[in-house]
C-alpha positions as CSV (number, residue, x, y, z in Angstrom):
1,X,0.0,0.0,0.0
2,X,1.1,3.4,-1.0
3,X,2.1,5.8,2.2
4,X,-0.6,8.6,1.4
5,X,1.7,11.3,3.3
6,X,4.6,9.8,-0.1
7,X,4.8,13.2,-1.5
8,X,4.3,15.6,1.2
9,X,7.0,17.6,2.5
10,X,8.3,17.0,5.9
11,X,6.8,19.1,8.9
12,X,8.5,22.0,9.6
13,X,10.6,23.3,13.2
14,X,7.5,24.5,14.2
15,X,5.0,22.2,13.8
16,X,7.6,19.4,15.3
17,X,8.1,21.7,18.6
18,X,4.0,21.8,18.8
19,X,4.3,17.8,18.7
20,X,7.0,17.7,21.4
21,X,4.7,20.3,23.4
22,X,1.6,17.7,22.8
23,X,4.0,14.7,23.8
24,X,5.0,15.9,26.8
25,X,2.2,16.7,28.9
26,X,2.0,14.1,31.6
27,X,-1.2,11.9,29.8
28,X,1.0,11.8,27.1
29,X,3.7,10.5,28.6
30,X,2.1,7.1,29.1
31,X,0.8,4.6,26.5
32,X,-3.0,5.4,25.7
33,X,-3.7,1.3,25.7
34,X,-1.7,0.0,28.5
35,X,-0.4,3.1,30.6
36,X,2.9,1.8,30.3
37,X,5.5,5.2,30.7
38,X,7.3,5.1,27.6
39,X,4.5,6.1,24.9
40,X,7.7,6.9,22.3
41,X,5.5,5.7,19.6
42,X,2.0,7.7,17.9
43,X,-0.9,6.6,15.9
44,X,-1.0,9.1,13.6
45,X,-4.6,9.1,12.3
46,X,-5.9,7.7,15.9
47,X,-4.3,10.5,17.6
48,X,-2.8,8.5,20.3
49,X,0.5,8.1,21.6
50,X,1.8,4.6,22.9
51,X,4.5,2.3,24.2
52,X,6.7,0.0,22.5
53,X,4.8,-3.1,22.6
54,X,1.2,-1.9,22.0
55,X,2.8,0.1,18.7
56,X,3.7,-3.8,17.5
57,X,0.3,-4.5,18.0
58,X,-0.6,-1.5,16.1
59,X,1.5,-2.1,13.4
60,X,-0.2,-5.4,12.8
61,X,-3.6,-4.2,12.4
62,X,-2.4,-2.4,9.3
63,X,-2.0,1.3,8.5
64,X,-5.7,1.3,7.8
65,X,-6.5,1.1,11.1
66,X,-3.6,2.6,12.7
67,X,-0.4,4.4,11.2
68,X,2.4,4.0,13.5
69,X,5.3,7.0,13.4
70,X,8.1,7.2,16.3
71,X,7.8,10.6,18.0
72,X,11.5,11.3,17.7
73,X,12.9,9.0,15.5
74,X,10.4,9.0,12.0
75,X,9.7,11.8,9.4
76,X,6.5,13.6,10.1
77,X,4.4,15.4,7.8
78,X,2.8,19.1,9.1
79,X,-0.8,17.0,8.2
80,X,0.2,14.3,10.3
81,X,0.9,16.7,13.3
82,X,-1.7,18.7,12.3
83,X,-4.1,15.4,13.3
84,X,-2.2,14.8,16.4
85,X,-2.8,18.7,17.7
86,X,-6.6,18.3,16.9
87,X,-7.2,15.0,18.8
88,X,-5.7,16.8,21.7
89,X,-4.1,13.4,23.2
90,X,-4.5,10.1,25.0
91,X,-7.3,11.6,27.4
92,X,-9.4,13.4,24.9
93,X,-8.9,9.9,22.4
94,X,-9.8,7.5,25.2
95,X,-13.2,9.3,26.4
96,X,-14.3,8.5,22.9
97,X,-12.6,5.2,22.1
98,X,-13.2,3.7,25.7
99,X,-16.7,5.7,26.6
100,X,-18.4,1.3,27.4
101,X,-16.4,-0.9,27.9
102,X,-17.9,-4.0,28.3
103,X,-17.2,-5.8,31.6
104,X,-15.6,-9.6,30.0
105,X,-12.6,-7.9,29.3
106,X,-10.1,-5.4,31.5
107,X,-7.8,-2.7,30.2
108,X,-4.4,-4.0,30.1
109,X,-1.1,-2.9,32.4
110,X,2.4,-2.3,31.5
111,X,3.1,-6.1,32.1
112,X,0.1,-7.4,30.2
113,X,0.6,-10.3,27.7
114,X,0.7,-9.8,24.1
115,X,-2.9,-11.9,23.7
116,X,-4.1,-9.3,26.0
117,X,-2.8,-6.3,24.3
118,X,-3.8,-7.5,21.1
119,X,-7.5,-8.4,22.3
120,X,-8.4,-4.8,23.7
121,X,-6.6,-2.9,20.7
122,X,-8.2,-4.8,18.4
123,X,-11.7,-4.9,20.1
124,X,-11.1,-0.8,20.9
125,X,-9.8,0.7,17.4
126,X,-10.6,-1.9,15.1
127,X,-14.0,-3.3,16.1
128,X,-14.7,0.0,18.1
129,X,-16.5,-2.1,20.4
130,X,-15.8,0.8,23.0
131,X,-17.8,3.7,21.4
132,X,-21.4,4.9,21.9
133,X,-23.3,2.9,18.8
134,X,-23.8,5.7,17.1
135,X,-20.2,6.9,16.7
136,X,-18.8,3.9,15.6
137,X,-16.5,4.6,12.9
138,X,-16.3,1.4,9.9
139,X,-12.4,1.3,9.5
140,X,-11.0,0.3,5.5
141,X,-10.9,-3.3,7.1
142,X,-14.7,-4.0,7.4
143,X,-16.7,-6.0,5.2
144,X,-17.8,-3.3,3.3
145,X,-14.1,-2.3,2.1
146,X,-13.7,-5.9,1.1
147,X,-17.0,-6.0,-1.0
148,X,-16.0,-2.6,-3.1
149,X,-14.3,-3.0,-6.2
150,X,-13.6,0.4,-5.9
151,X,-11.9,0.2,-2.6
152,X,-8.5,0.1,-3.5
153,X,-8.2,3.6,-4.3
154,X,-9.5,4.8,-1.4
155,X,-7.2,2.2,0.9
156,X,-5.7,5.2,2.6
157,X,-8.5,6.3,4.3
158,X,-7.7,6.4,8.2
159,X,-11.4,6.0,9.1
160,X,-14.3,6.1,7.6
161,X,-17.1,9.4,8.6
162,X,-18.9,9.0,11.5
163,X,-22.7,7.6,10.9
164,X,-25.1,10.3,9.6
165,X,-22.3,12.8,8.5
166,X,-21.7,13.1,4.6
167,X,-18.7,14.3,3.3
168,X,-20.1,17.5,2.3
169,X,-21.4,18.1,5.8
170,X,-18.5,17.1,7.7
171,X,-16.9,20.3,9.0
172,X,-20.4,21.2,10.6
173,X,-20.3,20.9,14.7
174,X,-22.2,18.2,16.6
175,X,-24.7,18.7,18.5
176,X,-25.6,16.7,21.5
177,X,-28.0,14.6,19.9
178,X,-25.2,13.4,17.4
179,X,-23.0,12.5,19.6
180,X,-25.0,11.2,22.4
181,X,-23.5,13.1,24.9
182,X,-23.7,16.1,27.1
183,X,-20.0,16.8,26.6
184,X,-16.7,16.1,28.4
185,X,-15.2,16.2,32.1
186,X,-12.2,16.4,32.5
187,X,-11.1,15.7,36.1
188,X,-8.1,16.0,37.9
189,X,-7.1,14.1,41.0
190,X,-4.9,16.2,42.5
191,X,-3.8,14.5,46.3
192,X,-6.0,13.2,49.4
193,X,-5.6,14.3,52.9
194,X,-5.6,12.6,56.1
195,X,-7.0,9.5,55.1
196,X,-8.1,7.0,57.5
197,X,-5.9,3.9,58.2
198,X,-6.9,0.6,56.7
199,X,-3.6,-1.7,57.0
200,X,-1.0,-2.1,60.3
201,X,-0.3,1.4,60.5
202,X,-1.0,3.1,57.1
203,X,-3.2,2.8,53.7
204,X,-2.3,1.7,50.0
205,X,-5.0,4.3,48.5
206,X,-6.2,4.5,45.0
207,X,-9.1,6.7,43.4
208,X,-11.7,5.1,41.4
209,X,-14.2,7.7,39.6
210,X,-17.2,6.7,38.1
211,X,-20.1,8.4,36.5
212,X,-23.2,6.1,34.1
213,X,-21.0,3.2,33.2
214,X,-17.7,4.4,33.0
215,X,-15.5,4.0,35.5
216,X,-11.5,4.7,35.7
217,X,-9.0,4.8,38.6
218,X,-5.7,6.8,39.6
219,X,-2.6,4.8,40.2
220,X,-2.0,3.6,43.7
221,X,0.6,5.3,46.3
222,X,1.9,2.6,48.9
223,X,2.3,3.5,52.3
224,X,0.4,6.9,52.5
225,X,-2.2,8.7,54.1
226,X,-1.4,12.4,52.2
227,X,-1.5,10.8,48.7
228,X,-0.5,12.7,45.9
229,X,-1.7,11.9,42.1
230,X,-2.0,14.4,40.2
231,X,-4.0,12.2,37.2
232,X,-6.1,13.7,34.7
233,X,-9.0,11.7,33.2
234,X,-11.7,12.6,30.8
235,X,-15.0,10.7,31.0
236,X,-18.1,11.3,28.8
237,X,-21.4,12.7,30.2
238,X,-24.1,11.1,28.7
239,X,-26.9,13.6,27.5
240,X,-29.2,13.5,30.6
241,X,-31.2,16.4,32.6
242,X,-30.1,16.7,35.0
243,X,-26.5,15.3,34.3
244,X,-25.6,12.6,36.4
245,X,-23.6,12.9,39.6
246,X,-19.7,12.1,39.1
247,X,-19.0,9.3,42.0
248,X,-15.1,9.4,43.6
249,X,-14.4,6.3,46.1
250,X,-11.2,5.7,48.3
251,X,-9.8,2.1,48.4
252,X,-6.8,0.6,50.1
253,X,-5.0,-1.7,48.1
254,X,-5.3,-5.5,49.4
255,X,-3.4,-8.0,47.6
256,X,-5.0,-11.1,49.5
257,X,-8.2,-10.3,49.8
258,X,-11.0,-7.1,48.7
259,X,-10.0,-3.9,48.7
260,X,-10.6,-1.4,52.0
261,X,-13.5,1.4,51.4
262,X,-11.6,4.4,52.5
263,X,-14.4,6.5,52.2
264,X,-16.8,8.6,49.5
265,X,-18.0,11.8,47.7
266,X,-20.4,12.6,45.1
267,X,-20.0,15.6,42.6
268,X,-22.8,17.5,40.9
269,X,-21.7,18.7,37.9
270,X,-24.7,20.8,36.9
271,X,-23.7,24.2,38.2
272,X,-20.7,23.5,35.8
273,X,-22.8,22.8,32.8
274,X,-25.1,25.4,33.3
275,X,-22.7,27.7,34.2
276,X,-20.8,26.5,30.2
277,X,-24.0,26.9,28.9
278,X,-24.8,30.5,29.7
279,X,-21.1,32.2,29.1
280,X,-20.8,29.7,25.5
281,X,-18.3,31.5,23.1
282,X,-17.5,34.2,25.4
283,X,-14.1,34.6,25.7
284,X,-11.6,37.1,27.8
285,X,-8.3,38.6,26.6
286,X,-6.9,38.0,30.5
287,X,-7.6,37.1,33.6
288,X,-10.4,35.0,34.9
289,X,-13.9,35.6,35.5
290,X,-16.0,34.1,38.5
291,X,-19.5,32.8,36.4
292,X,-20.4,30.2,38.8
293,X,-20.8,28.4,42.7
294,X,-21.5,25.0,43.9
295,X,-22.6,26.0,47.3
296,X,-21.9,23.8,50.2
297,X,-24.8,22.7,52.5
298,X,-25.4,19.5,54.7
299,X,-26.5,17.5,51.5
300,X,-23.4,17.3,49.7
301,X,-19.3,16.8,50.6
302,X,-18.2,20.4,50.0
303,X,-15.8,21.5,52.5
304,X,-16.5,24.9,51.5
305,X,-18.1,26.9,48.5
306,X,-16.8,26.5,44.9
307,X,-16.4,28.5,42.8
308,X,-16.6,27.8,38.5
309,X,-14.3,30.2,36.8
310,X,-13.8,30.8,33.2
311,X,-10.7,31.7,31.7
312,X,-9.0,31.6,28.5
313,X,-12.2,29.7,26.9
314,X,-11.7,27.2,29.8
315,X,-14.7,26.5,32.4
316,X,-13.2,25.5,35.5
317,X,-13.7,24.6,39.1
318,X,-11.8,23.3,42.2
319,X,-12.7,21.5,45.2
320,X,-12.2,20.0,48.2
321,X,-14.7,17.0,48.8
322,X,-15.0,15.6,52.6
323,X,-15.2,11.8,52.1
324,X,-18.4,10.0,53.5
325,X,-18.7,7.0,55.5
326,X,-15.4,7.1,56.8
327,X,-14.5,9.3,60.2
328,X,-11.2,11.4,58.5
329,X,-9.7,12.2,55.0
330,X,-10.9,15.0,52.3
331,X,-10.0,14.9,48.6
332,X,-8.6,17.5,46.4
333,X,-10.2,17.6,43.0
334,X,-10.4,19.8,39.6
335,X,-13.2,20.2,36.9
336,X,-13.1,21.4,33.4
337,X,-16.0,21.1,31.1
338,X,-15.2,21.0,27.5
339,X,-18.0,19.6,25.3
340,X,-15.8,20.2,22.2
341,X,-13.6,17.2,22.6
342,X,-15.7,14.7,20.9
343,X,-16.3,17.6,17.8
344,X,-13.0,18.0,17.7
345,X,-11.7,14.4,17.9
346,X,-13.9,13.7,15.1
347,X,-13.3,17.0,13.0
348,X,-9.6,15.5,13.3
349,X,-10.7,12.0,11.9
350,X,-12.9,13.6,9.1
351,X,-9.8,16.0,8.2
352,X,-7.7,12.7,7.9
353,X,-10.6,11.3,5.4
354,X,-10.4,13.6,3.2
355,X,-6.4,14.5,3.2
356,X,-5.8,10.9,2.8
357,X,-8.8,10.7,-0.2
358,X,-7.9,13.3,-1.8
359,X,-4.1,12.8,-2.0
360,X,-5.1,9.3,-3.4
361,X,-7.0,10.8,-5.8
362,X,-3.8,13.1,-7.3
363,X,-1.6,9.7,-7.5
C-alpha cells in the first residue's frame, strides 16, 4: 500500500516543537492502551500516543486502522501533526474510544501479555467495540471495504465518517444529539488528605471515579495517608437532565483479599454545565472571571463553596470534597468542562478522510 503522506513535504521546526509540546504533557507521557510510561511511539490518524509493545500490536492491524510513526525518531508530515494537535491526546482519544467498555474484558497494564494487548486494541480501534453505537466509525478493514471493487483507491482512508455525516457536511459541529453526549469532564485528582488507616499502620489508596457506566481509577501510592496523584482523566457525560452525579471512592490496596473502602464523595456537575451553557463562546483577553458556585450545604461533601471560573475559553472549578462513610480524610479535585472534545476528535478524523482521499485521488 502506497504511504498517502509519499509526497508531502516533511513538517516543519515548528510544527515538530508543537508535537513535542503535545507529547510531553504528563497523559502523554504514558501509553493510551496500557499506561505503560514510555508512549515513544503515535498513531498518527488515531491521535494517540503509545509504548513499545502496544505500537507492535498496532503495526499489525495495518495502517488502515492505525499508522504508526516514532515521536523522535520518524519523518513527520505538518498534516500528520496537524491530526495529532486536533485530537488533543490520550485523554481526549480514550473518552471517545473507551466511553463502554464491556465488563468480560479489563484494560491492560504495563506487564500485560501480548494476547491481552492484542485483544483490547483490536476490540477498541478496530471493532470499536468501546464507542457509543452511534459513533462507531467502519475502518477500510470492514466487510464493506472488502465488498468494493472500488476500494483500492480509497485504501488510505484512516477512518471512515462517523454515521449520519456526509462528506459534504463534515466540517459542521455536533450537537448533543449526534454524539450522544452532554460533553466532556475532564477531572483531575490532585492529592487526598488525612486518610483514615486501613492496614498495620497506614493505607495503599487509589481513586476510582465513576459516572453512568464508566469508570476509571488513579494509580496507587503505597504507604500513604497524604497521597498525591496528580492524574487527569476525561469521561463522557451522557446527554441526561439533569446530568448525572460524578462518583469518587477511596480504596486501600489488598493483595489477599478485597480492597478497603476508604471513604466517599459525590460531585454534581450541573452548576458547571449550566454555568458553560450561559457564558458559551464568550471569551476574555486576560484574567479570569467568576461565572459560577457550587454552594456547600449539609447535602453534599463540600468542604466549603466552589467557585466555577472561566478563563481563557476554559470552564473551570476546584474542590475540596470531605469523604463520606469514613470518620477522616478529604480529597482535592479539579473540573473542566469541555464539550468540544468529541467535535474535535472527530473534525480531526474527518480532516484525515479527506487528506488521505484526496491525496489518493492526485496519485
Amino acid at each position: 500500500m502506497e504511504d498517502p503522506w509519499e509526497h508531502e513535504e516533511r513538517a516543519s521546526p515548528e510544527s515538530m516543537r508543537n508535537l513535542k509540546e503535545l507529547w510531553e504533557r504528563p497523559e502523554n507521557q504514558s501509553c493510551a492502551d496500557c499506561s505503560a510510561s514510555d508512549a515513544k511511539w503515535a498513531s498518527t490518524n488515531l491521535g494517540v500516543f503509545i509504548c513499545t509493545k502496544c505500537s507492535t500490536v498496532h503495526r499489525n492491524l495495518g495502517p488502515e486502522v492505525s499508522h504508526i510513526l516514532g515521536v523522535t525518531t520518524d519523518t513527520w508530515t505538518d498534516s500528520q501533526v496537524e491530526c495529532m494537535l486536533a485530537v488533543e491526546g490520550n485523554a481526549a482519544a480514550n473518552a471517545i474510544f473507551e466511553t463502554y467498555p464491556p465488563r468480560d474484558i479489563q484494560k491492560p497494564g504495563p506487564q500485560a501479555s501480548s494476547y491481552q494487548r492484542t485483544e483490547w486494541i483490536r476490540r477498541k480501534y478496530e471493532e470499536q467495540e468501546f464507542l457509543t453505537p452511534s459513533l462507531r466509525l467502519k475502518s477500510s478493514k470492514s466487510s464493506n471495504y472488502d465488498a468494493d471493487p472500488n476500494a483500492s483507491s480509497r485504501a488510505t482512508s484512516m477512518a471512515r465518517l462517523p454515521s449520519g455525516i456526509s462528506r459534504s457536511s463534515s466540517k459542521r459541529s455536533l450537537s448533543k444529539t449526534d454524539t450522544g453526549e452532554l460533553g466532556q469532564l475532564k477531572i483531575t485528582v490532585h492529592k487526598g488528605r488525612s486518610l483514615v488507616i486501613r492496614d498495620y499502620r497506614s493505607s495503599d489508596p487509589y481513586v476510582k471515579i465513576s459516572i453512568s457506566q464508566q469508570s476509571v481509577q488513579t494509580k496507587v501510592i503505597e504507604s500513604n495517608l497524604n497521597p498525591v496523584w496528580d492524574e487527569e482523566f476525561v469521561l463522557s457525560v451522557p446527554d441526561l437532565t439533569p446530568a448525572l452525579p460524578v462518583k469518587l471512592q477511596v480504596f486501600d490496596k489488598d493483595i489477599m483479599s478485597a480492597d478497603d473502602a476508604m471513604g466517599e464523595a459525590e460531585v454534581d456537575i450541573n452548576p458547571l454545565v449550566e454555568a458553560a451553557r450561559m457564558y458559551e463562546g464568550v471569551t476574555m483577553d486576560g484574567g479570569r472571571m467568576q461565572i459560577g458556585r457550587w454552594l456547600s450545604t449539609r447535602d453534599n461533601a463540600l468542604t466549603g463553596d466552589s467557585s466555577i471560573w472561566l478563563c481563557d475559553g476554559r470552564i473551570t472549578q476546584e474542590m475540596t470534597l470531605k469523604l463520606q462513610n469514613v470518620d477522616t480524610g478529604e480529597l482535592d479535585i479539579a473540573l473542566e468542562w469541555n464539550p468540544s472534545n468529541a467535535r474535535t476528535y472527530y473534525t480531526a478524523l474527518t480532516y484525515m478522510q479527506e487528506l488521505c482521499s484526496e491525496q489518493s485521488d492526485f496519485q
